[in-house]
N, CA, C and O atoms as a GROMACS GRO file, in nm:
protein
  492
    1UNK      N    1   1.472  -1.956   0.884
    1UNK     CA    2   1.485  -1.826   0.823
    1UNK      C    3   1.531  -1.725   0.927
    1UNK      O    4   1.456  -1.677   1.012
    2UNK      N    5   1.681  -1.692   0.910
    2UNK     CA    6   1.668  -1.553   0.963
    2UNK      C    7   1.600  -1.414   0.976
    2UNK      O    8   1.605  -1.327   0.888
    3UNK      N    9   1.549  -1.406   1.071
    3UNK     CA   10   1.496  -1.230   1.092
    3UNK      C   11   1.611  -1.121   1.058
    3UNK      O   12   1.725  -1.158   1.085
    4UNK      N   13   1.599  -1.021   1.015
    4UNK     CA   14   1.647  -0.919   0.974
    4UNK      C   15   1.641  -0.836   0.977
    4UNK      O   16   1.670  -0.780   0.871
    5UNK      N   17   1.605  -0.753   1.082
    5UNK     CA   18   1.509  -0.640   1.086
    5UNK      C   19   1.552  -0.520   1.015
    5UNK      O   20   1.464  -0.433   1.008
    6UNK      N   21   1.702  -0.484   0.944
    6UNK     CA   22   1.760  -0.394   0.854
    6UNK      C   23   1.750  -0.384   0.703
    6UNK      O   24   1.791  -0.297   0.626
    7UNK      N   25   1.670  -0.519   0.678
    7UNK     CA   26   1.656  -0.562   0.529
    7UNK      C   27   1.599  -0.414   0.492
    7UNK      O   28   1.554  -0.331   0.571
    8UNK      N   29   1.611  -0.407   0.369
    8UNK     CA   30   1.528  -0.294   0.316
    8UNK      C   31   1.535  -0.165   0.314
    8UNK      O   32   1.503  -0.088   0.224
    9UNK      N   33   1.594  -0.134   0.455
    9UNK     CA   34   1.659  -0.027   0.540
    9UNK      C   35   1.661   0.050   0.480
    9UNK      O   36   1.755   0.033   0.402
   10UNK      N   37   1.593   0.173   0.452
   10UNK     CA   38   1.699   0.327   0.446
   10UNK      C   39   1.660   0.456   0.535
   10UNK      O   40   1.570   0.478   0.617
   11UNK      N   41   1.740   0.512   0.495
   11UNK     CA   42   1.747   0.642   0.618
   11UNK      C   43   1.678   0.730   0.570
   11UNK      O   44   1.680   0.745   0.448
   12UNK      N   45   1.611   0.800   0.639
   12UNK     CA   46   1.476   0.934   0.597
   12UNK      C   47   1.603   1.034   0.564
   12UNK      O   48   1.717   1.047   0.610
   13UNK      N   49   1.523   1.098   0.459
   13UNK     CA   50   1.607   1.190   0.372
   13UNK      C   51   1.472   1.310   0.315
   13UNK      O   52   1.354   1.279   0.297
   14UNK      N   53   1.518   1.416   0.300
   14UNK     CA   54   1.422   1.512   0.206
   14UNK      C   55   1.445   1.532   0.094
   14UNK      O   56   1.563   1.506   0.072
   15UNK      N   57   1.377   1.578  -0.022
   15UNK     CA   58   1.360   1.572  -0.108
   15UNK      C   59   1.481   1.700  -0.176
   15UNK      O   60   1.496   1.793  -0.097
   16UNK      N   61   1.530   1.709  -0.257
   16UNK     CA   62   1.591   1.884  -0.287
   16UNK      C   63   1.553   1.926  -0.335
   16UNK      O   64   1.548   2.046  -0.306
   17UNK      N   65   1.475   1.874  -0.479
   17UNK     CA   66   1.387   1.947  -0.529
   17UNK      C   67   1.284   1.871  -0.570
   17UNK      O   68   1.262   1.758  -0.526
   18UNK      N   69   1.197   1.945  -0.681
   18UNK     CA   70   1.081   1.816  -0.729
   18UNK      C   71   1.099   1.777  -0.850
   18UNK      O   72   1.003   1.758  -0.925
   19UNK      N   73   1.276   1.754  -0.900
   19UNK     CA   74   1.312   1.644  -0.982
   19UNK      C   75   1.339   1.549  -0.888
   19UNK      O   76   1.283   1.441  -0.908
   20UNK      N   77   1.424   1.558  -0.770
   20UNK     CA   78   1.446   1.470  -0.726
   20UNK      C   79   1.342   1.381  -0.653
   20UNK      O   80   1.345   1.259  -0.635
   21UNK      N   81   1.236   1.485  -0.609
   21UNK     CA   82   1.145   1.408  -0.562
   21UNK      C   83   1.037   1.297  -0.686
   21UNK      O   84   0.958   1.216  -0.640
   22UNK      N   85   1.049   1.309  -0.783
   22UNK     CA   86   0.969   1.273  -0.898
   22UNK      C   87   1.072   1.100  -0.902
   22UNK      O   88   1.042   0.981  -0.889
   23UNK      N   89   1.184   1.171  -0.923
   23UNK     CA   90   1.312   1.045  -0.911
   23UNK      C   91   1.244   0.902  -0.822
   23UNK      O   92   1.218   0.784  -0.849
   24UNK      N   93   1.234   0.999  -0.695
   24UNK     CA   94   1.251   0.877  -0.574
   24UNK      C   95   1.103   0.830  -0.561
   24UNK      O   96   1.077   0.734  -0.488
   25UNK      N   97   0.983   0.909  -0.647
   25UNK     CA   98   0.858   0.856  -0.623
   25UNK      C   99   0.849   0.708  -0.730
   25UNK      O  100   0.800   0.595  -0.718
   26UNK      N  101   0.914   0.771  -0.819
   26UNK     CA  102   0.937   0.661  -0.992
   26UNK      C  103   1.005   0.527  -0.915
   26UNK      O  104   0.950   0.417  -0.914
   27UNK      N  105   1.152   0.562  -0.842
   27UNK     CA  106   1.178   0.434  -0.765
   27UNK      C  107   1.114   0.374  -0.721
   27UNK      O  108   1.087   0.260  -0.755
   28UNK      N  109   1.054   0.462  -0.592
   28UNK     CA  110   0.954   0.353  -0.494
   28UNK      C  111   0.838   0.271  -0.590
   28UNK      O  112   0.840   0.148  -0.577
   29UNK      N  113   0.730   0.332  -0.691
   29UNK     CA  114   0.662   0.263  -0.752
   29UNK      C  115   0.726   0.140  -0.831
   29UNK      O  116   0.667   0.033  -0.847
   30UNK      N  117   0.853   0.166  -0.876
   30UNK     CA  118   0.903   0.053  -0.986
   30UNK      C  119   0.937  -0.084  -0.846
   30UNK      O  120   0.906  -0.203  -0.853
   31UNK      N  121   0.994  -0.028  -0.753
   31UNK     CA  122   0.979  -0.107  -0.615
   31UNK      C  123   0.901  -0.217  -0.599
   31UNK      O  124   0.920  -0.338  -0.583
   32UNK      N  125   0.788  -0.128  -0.610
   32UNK     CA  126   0.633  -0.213  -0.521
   32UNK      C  127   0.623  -0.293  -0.682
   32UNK      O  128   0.638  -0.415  -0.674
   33UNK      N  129   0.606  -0.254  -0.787
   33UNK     CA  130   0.585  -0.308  -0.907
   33UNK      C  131   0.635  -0.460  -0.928
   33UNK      O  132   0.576  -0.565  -0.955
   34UNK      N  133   0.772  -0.426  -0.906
   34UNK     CA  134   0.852  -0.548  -0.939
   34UNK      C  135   0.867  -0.678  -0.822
   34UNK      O  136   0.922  -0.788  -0.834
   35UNK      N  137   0.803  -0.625  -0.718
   35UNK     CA  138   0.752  -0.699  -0.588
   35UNK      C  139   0.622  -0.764  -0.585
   35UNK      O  140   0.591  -0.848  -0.500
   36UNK      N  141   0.569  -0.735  -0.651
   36UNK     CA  142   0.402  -0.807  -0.660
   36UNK      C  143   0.424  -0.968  -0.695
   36UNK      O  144   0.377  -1.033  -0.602
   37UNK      N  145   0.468  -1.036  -0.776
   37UNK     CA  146   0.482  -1.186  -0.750
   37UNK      C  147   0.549  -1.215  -0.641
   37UNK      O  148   0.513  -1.319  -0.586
   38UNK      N  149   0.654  -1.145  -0.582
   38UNK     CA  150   0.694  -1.210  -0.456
   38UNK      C  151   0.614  -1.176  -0.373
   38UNK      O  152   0.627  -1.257  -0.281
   39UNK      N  153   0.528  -1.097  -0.345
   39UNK     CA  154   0.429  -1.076  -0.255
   39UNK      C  155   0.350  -1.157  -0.268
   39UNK      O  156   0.342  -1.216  -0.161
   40UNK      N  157   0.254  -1.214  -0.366
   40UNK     CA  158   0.166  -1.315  -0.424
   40UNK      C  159   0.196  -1.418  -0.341
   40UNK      O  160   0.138  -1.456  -0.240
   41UNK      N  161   0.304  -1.464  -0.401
   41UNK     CA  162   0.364  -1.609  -0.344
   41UNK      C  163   0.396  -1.635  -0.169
   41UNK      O  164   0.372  -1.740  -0.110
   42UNK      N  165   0.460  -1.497  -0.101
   42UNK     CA  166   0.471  -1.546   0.017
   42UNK      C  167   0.340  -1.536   0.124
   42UNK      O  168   0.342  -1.582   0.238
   43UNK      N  169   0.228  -1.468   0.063
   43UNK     CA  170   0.161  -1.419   0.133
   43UNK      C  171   0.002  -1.526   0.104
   43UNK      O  172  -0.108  -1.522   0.158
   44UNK      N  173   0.065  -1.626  -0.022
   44UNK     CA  174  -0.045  -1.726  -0.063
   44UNK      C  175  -0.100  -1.670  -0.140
   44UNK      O  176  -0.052  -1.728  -0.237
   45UNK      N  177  -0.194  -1.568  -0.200
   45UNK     CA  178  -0.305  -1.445  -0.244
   45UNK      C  179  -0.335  -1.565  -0.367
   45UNK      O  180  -0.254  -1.638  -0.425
   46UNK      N  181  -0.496  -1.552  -0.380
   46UNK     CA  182  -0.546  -1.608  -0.487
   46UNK      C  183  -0.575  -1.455  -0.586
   46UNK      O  184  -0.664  -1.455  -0.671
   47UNK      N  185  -0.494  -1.341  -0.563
   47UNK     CA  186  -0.525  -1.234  -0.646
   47UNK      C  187  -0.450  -1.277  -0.780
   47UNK      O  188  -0.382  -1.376  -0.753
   48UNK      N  189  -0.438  -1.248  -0.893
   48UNK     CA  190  -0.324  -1.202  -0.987
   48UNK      C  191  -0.253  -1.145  -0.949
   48UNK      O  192  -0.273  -1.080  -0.846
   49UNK      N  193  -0.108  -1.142  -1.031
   49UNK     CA  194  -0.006  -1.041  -0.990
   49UNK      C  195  -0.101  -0.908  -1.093
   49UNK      O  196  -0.110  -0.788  -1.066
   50UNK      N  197  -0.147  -0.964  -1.182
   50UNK     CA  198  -0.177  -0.809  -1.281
   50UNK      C  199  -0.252  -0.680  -1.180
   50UNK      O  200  -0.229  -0.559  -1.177
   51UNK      N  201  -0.380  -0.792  -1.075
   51UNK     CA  202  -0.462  -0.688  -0.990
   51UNK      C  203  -0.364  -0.638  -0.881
   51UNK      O  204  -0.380  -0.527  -0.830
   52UNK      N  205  -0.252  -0.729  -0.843
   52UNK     CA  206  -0.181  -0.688  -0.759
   52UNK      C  207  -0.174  -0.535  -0.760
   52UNK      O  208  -0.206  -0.453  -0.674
   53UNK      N  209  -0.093  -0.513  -0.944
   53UNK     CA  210  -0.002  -0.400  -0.984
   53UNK      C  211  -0.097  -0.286  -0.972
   53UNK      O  212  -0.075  -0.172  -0.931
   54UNK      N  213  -0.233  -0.353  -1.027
   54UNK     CA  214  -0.320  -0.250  -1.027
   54UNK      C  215  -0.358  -0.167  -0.932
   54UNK      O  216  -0.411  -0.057  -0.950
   55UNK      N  217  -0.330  -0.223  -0.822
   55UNK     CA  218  -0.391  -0.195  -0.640
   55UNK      C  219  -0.309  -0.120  -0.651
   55UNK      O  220  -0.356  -0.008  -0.665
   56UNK      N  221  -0.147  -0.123  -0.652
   56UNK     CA  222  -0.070  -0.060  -0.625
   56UNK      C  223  -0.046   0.039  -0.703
   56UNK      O  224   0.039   0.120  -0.666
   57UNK      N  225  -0.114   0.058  -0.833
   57UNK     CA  226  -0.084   0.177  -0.915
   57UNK      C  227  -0.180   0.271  -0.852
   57UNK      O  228  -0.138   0.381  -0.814
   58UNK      N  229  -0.328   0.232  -0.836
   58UNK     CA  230  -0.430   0.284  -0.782
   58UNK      C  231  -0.394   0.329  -0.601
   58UNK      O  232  -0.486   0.410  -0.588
   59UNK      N  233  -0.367   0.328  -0.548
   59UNK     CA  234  -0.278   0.394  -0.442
   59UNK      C  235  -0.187   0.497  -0.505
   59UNK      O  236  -0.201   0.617  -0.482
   60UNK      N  237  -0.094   0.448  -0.586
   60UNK     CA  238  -0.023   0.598  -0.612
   60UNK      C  239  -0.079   0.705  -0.705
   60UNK      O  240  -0.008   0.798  -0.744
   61UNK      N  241  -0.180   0.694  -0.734
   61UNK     CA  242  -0.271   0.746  -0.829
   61UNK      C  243  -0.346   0.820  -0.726
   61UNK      O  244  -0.354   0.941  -0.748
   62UNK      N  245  -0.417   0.764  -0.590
   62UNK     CA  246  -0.419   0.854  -0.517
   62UNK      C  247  -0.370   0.979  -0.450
   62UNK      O  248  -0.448   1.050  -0.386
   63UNK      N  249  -0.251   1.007  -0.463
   63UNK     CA  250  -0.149   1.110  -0.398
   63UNK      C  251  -0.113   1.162  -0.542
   63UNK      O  252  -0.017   1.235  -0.519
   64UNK      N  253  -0.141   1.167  -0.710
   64UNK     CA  254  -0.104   1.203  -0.756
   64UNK      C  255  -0.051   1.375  -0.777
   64UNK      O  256   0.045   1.431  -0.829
   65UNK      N  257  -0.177   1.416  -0.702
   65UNK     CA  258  -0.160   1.587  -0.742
   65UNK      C  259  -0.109   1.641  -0.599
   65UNK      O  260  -0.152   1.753  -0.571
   66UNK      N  261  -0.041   1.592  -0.522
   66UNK     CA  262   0.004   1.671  -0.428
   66UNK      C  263   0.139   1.754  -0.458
   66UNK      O  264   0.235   1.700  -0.513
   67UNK      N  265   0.139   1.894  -0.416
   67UNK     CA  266   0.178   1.981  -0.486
   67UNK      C  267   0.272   2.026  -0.353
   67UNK      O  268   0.308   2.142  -0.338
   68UNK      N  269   0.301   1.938  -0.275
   68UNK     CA  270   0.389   2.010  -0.097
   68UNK      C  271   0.524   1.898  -0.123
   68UNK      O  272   0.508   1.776  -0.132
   69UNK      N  273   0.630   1.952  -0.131
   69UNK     CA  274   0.765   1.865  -0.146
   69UNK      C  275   0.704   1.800   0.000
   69UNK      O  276   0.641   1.695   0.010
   70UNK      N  277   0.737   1.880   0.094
   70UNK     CA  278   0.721   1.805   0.229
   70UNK      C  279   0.626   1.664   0.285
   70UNK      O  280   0.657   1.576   0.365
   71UNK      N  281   0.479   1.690   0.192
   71UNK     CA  282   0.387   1.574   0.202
   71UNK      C  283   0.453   1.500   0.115
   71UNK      O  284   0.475   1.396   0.175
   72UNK      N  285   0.496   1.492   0.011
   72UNK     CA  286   0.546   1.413  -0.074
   72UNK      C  287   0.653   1.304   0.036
   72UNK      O  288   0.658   1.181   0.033
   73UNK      N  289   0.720   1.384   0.116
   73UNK     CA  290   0.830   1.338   0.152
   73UNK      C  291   0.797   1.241   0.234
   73UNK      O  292   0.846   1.128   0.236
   74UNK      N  293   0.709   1.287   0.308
   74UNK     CA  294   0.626   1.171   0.445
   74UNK      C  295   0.526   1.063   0.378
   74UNK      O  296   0.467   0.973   0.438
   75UNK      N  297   0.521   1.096   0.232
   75UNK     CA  298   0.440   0.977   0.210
   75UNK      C  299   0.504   0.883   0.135
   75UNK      O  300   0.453   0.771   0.134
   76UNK      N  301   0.636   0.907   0.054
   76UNK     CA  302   0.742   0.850   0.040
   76UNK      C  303   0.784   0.759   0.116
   76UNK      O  304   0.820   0.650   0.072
   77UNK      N  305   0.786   0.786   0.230
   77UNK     CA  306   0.870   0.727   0.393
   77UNK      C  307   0.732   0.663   0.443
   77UNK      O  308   0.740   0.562   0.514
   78UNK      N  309   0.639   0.701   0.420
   78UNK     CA  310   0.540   0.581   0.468
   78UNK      C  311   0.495   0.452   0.367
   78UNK      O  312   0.429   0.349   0.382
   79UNK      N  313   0.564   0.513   0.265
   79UNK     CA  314   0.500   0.371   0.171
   79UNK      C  315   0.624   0.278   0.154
   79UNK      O  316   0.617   0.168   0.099
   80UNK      N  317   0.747   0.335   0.209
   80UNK     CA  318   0.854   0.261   0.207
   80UNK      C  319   0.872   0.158   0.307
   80UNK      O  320   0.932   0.051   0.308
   81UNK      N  321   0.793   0.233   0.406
   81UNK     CA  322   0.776   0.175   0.527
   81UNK      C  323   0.670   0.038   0.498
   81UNK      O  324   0.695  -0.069   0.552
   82UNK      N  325   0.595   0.048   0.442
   82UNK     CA  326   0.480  -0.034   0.450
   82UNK      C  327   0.576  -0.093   0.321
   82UNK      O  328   0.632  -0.190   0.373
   83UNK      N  329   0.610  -0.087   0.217
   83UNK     CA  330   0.724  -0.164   0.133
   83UNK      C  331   0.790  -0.298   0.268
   83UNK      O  332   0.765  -0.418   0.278
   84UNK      N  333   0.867  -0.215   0.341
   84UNK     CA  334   0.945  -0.341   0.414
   84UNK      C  335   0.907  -0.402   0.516
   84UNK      O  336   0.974  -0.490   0.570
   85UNK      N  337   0.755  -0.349   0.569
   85UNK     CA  338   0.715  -0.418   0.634
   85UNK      C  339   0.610  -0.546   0.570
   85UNK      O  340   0.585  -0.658   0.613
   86UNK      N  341   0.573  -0.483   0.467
   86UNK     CA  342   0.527  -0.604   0.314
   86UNK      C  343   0.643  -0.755   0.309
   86UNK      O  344   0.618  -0.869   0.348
   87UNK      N  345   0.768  -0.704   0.249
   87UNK     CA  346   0.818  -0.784   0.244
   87UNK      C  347   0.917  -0.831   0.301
   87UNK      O  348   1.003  -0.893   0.238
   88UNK      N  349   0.924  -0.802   0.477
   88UNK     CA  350   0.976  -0.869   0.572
   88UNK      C  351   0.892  -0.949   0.612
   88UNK      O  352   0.939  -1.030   0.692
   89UNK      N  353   0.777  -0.962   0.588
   89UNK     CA  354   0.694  -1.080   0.612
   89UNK      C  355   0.652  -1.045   0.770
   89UNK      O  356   0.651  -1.143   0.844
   90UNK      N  357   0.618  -0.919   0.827
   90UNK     CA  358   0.599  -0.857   0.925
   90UNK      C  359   0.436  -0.848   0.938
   90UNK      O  360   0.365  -0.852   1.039
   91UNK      N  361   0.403  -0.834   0.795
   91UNK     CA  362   0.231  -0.860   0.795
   91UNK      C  363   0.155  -0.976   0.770
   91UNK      O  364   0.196  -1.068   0.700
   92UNK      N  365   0.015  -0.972   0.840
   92UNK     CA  366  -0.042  -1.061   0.798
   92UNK      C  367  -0.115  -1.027   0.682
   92UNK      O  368  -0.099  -0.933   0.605
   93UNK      N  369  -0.242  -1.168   0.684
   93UNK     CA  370  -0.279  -1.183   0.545
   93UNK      C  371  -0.448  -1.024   0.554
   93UNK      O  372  -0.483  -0.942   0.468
   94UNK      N  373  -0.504  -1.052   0.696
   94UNK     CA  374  -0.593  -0.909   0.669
   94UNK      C  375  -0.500  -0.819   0.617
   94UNK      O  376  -0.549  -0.746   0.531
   95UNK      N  377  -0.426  -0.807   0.632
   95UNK     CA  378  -0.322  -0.640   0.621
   95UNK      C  379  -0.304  -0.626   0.447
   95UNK      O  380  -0.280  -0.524   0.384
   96UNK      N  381  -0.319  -0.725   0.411
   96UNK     CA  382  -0.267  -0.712   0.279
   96UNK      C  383  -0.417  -0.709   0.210
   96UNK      O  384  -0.449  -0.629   0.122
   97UNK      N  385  -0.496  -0.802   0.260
   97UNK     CA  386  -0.603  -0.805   0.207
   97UNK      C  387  -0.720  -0.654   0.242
   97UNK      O  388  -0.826  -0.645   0.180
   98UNK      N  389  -0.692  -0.583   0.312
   98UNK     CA  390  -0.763  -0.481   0.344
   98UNK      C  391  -0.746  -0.366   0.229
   98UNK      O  392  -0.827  -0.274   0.230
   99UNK      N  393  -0.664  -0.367   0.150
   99UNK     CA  394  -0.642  -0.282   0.009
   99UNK      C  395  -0.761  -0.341  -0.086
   99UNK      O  396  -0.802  -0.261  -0.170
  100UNK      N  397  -0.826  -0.479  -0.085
  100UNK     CA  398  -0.868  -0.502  -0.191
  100UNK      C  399  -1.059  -0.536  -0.122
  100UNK      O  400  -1.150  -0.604  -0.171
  101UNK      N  401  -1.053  -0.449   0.011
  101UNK     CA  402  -1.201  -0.479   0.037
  101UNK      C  403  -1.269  -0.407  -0.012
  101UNK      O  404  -1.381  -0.441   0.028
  102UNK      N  405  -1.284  -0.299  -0.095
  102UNK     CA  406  -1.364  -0.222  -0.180
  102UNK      C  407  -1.439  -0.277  -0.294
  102UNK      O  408  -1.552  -0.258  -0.342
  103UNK      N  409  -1.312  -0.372  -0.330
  103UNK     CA  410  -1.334  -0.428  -0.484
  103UNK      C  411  -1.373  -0.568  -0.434
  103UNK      O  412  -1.328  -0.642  -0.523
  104UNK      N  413  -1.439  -0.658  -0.328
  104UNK     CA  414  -1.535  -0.777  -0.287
  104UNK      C  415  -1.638  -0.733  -0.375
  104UNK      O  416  -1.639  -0.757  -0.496
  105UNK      N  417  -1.734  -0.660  -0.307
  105UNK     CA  418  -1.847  -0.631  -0.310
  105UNK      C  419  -1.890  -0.512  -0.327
  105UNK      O  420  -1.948  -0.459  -0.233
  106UNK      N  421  -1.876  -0.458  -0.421
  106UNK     CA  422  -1.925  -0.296  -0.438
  106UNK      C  423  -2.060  -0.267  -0.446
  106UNK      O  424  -2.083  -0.146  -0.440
  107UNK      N  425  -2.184  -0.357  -0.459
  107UNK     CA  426  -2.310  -0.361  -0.379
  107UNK      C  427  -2.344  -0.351  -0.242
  107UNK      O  428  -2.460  -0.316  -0.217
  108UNK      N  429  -2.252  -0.378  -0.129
  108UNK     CA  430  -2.262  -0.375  -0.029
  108UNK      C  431  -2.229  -0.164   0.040
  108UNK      O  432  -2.156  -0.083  -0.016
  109UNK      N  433  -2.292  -0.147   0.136
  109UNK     CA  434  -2.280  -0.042   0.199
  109UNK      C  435  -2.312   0.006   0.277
  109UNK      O  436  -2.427  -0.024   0.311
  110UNK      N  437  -2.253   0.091   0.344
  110UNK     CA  438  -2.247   0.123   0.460
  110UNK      C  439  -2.357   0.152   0.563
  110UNK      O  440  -2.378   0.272   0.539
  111UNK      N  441  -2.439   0.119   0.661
  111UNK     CA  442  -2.580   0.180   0.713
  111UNK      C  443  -2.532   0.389   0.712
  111UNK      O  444  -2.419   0.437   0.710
  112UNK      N  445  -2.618   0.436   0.714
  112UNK     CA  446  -2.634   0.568   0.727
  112UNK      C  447  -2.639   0.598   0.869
  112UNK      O  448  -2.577   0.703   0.888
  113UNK      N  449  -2.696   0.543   0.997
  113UNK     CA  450  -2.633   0.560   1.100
  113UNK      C  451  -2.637   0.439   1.223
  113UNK      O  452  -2.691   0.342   1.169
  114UNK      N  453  -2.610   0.413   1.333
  114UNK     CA  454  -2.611   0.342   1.405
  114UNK      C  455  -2.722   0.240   1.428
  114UNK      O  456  -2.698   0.123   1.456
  115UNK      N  457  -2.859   0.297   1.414
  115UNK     CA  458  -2.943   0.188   1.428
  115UNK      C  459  -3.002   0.130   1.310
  115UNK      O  460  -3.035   0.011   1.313
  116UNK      N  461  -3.020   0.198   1.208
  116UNK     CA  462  -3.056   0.102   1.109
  116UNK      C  463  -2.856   0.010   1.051
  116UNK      O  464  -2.872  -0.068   0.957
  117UNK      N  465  -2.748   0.017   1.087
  117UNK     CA  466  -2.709  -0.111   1.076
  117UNK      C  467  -2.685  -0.205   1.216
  117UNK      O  468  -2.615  -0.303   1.237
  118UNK      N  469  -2.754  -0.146   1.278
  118UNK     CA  470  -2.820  -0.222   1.410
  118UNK      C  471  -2.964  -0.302   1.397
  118UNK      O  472  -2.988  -0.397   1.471
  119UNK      N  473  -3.036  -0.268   1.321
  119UNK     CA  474  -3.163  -0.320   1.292
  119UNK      C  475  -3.128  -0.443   1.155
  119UNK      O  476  -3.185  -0.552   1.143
  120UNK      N  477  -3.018  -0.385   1.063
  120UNK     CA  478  -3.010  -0.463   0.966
  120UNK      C  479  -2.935  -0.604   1.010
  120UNK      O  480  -2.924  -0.695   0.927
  121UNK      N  481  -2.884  -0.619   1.142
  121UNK     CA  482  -2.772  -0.740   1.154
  121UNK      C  483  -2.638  -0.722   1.184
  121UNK      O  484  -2.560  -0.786   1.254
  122UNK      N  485  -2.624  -0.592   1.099
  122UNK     CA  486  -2.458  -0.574   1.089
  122UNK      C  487  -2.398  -0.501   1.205
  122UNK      O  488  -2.455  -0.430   1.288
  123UNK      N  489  -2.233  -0.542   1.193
  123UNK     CA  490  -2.205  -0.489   1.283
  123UNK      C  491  -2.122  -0.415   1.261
  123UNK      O  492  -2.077  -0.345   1.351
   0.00000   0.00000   0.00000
């Protein structure tokens, strides 16, 4: 397999307005969307593609109400980024799997400070 390091490629750009920015957010999601079985498959995942989509809707669901063209713009360019570094096969399998450590064990949590999860085992 050739390396490629341009696959995917595009050039940072700003937004002109917030049609256009609405445009290029709708792209990038339909992006990651239509990428979730190929992600599945190269990366092994015993997830579904359905929880895949879900992870990934639930991330952009996070940034929904941001109201700054400019944050919009850098988070655009960071998820594009993490887009081709997804599927240049640049990541490993924690990297991918670290989106879905919330949803293991949602009984589990956090010590409140240093020594009681020092007393409990954990580290």
């Amino acid at each position: 397999m050739v390396i490629n390091p341009t696959y995917l490629a595009q050039r940072t750009r700003q937004s002109v307005n917030w049609h256009d920015a609405q445009r290029r957010v709708l792209k990038n999601y339909r992006e990651w969307i239509r990428a979730a079985p190929e992600i599945q498959t190269m990366y092994s995942l015993s997830i579904p593609v359905a929880q895949l989509r879900n992870k990934m809707r639930q991330e952009f669901e996070r940034h929904r109400y941001v109201n700054q063209i400019g944050v919009v713009d850098v988070l655009l360019f960071q998820s594009h980024s993490e887009f081709q570094e997804t599927l240049n096969y640049w990541k490993q399998l924690p990297h991918i799997l670290k989106y879905f450590r919330s949803d293991e064990d949602p009984n589990s949590k956090l010590p409140q400070n240093f020594m009681s999860g020092f007393l409990e085992g954990r580290n």
